[in-house]
C-alpha positions as CSV (number, residue, x, y, z in Angstrom):
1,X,-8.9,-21.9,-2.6
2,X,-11.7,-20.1,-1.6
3,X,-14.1,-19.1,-4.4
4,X,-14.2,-16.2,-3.2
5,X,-13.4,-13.3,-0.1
6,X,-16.4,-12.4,1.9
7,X,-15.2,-8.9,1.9
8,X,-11.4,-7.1,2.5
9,X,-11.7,-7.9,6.3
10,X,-11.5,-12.1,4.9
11,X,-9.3,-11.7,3.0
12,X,-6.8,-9.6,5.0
13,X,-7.8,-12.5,7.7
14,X,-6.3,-15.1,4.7
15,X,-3.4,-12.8,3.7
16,X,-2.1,-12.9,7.1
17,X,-1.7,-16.8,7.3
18,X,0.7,-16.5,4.6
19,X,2.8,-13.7,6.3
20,X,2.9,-15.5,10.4
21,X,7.0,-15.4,9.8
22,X,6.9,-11.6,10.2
23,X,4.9,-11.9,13.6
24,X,6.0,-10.6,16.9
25,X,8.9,-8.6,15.8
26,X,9.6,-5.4,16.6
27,X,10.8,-4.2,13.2
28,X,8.4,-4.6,10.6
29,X,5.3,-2.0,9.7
30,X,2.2,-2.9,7.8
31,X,1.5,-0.2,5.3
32,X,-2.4,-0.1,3.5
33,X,-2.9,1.8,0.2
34,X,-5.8,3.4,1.0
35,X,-8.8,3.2,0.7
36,X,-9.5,-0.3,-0.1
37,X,-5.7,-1.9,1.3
38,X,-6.7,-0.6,4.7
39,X,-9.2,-3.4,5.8
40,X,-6.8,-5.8,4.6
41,X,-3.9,-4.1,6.3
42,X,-6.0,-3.7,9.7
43,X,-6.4,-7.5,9.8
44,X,-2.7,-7.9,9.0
45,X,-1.1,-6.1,11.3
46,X,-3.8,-7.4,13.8
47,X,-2.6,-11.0,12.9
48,X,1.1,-10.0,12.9
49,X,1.1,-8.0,16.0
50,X,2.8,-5.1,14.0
51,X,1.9,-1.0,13.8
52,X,-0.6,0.3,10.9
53,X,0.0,2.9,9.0
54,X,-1.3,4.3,5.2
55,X,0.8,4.7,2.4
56,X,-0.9,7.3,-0.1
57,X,0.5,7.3,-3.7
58,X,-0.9,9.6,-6.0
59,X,-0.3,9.1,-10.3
60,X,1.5,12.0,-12.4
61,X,-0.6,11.7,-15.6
62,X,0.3,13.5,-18.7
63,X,-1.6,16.6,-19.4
64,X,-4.3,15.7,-22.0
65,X,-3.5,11.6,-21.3
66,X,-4.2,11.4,-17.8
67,X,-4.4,7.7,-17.8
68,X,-0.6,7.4,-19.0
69,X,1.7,7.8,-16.2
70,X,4.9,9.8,-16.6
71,X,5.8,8.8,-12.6
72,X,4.1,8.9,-9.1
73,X,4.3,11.0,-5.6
74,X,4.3,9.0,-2.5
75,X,4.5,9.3,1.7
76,X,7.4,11.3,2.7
77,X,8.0,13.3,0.1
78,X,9.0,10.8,-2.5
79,X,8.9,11.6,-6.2
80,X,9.3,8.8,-8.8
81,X,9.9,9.1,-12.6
82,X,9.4,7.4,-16.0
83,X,12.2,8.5,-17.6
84,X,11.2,6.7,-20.5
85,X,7.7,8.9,-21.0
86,X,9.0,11.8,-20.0
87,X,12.3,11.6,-22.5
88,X,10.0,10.2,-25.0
89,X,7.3,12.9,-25.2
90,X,9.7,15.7,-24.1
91,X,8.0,16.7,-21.1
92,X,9.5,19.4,-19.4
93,X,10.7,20.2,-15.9
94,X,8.0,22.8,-15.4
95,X,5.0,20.7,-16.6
96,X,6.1,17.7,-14.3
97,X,6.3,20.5,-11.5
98,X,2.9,21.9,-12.0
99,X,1.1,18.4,-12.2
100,X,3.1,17.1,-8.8
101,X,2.1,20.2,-6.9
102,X,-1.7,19.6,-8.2
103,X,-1.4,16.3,-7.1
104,X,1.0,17.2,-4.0
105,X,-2.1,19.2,-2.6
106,X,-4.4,16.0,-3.0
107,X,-1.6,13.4,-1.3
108,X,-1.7,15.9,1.7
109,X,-5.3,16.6,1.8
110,X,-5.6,12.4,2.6
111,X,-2.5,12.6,4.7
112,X,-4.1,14.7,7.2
113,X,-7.5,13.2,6.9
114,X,-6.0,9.8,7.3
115,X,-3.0,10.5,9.7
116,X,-4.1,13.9,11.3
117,X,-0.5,15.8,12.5
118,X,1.2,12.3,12.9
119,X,4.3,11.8,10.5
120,X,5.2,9.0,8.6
121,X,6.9,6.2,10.6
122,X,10.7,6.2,10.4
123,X,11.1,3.6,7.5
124,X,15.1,3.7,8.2
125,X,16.5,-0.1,9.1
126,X,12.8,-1.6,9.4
127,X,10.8,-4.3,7.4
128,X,8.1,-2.1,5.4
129,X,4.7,-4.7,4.2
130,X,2.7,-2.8,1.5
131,X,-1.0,-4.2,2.0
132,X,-3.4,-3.2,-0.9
133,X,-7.2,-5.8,-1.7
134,X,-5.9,-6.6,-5.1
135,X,-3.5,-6.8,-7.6
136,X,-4.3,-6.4,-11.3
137,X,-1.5,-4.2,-13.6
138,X,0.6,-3.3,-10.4
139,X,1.1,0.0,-11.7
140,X,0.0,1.4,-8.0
141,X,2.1,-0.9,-6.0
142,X,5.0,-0.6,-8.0
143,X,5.4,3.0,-7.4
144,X,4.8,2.1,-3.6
145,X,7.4,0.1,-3.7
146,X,10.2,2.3,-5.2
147,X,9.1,5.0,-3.0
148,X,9.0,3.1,-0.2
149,X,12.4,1.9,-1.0
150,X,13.9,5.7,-1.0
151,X,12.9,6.0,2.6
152,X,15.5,3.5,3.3
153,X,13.6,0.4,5.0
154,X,15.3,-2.6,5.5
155,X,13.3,-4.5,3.2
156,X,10.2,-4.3,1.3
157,X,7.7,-6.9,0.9
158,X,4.4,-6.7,-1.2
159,X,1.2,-8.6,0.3
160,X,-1.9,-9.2,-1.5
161,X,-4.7,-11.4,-1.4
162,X,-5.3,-12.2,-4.8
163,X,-3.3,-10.8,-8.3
164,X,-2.9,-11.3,-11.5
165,X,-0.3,-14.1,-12.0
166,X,1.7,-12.2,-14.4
167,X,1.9,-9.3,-12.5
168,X,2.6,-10.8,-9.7
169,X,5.8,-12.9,-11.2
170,X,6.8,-8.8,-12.9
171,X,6.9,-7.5,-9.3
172,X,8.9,-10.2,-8.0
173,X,12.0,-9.2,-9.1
174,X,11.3,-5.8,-7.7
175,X,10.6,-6.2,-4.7
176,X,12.5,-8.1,-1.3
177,X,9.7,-10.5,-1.1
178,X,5.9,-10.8,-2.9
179,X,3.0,-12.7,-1.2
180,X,0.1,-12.9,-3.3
181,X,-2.2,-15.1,-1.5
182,X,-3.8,-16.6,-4.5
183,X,-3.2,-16.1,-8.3
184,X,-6.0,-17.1,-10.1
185,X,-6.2,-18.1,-13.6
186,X,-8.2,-16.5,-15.5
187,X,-8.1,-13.5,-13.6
188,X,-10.6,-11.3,-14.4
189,X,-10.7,-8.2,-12.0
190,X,-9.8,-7.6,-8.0
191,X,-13.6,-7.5,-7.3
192,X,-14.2,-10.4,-9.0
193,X,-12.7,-12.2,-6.4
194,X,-14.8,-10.7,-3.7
195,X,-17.9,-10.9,-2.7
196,X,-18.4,-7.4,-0.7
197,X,-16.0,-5.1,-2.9
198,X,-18.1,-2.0,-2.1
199,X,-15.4,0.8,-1.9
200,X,-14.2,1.7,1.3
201,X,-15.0,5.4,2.9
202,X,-12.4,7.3,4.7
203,X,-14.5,7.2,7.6
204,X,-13.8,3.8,7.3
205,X,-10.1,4.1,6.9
206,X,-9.6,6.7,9.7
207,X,-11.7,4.5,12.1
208,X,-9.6,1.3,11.3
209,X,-6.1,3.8,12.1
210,X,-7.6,5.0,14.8
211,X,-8.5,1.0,16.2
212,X,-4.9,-0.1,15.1
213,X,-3.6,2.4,17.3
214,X,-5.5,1.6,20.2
215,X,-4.8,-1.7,20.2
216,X,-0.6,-0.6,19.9
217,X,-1.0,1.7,22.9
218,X,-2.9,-1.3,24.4
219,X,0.4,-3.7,23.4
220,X,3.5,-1.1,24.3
221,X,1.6,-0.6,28.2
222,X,2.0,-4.6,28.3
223,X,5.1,-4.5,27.3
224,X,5.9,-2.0,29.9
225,X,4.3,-3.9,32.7
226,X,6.1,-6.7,31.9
């Protein structure tokens, strides 16, 4: 194992040697949690021939405990739940509306400065790969996942280039497939396995979109001619 990644681009670079069975098909869509997935996703779906896209997920923290989740917003309109913090501190229906529309507002605001007027892919029948730099609690990528998974995709498989071995074994059995490039022990931190973890900017983010779907356009008018 490498000591470390060099930066995201690396190890998106490494993550995608570990990922070569889902190359050159026509069904399967790398999606980035922004900000810092997106470099690793770019290289990904660079390495696997397949679309890019962002996947935004936002947290529904508990008024006054913002750090505890009571459930997550995702792409396409997908609202997730835990039932067992909202039944447990008797949150009601109105509260959970008024933080989701707070943080409904927010989702949007990156959807359009990420994805402009284009709409999520269609999801229905195709492999979905959620790409994020890093796995440490999961907490993120598991709400990706289940949202993802009420969009109706074929499968869903989580990539990352480094995790926490536990959480990494958790997500397993929630997920179609995990790749977690490496598991270190101790673990530490996501940036402590990098070298270059400065955060990324959405400059950045909308550039690497904007690249990913050059180089499709590029692919389909090959395609074509062929």
């Amino acid at each position: 194992m490498l000591d470390r990644f060099a930066d995201r681009h690396e190890a998106g670079r490494v993550l995608a040697s570990h990922l070569m069975s889902y190359g050159g098909r026509d069904d399967v869509i790398v999606l980035a949690l922004p900000r810092g997935g997106v470099p690793v996703g770019f290289e990904v779906a660079e390495a696997l021939g397949a679309p890019l896209d962002v996947f935004l997920v936002r947290k529904l923290g508990v008024p006054g405990h913002d750090e505890l989740a009571m459930g997550a917003i995702a792409s396409g309109g997908v609202r997730v739940l835990n039932d067992q913090v909202v039944r447990g501190l008797r949150i009601p229906p109105s509260v959970i509306d008024e933080v989701a529309a707070r943080e409904q507002a927010e989702l949007e605001r990156r959807e359009r400065a990420y994805r402009g007027a284009r709409p999520l892919p269609d999801m229905r029948g195709k492999i979905g790969i959620l790409v994020d730099d890093g796995l440490a609690t999961g907490a993120t990528m598991r709400a990706a996942a289940e949202a993802l998974r009420r969009l109706g995709p074929a499968k869903v498989v989580v990539a990352v280039p480094v995790a926490a071995p536990q959480t990494c074994e958790e997500l397993r059995h929630e997920v179609d497939e995990i790749v977690c490039a490496y598991t270190p022990e101790p673990f530490s931190a996501v940036g402590a396995w990098y070298d270059d973890f400065s955060p990324t900017s959405d400059e950045e983010v909308r550039d690497l979109l904007a690249q990913a779907r050059r180089r499709e356009r590029v692919s389909e008018t090959r395609h074509t001619v062929a």
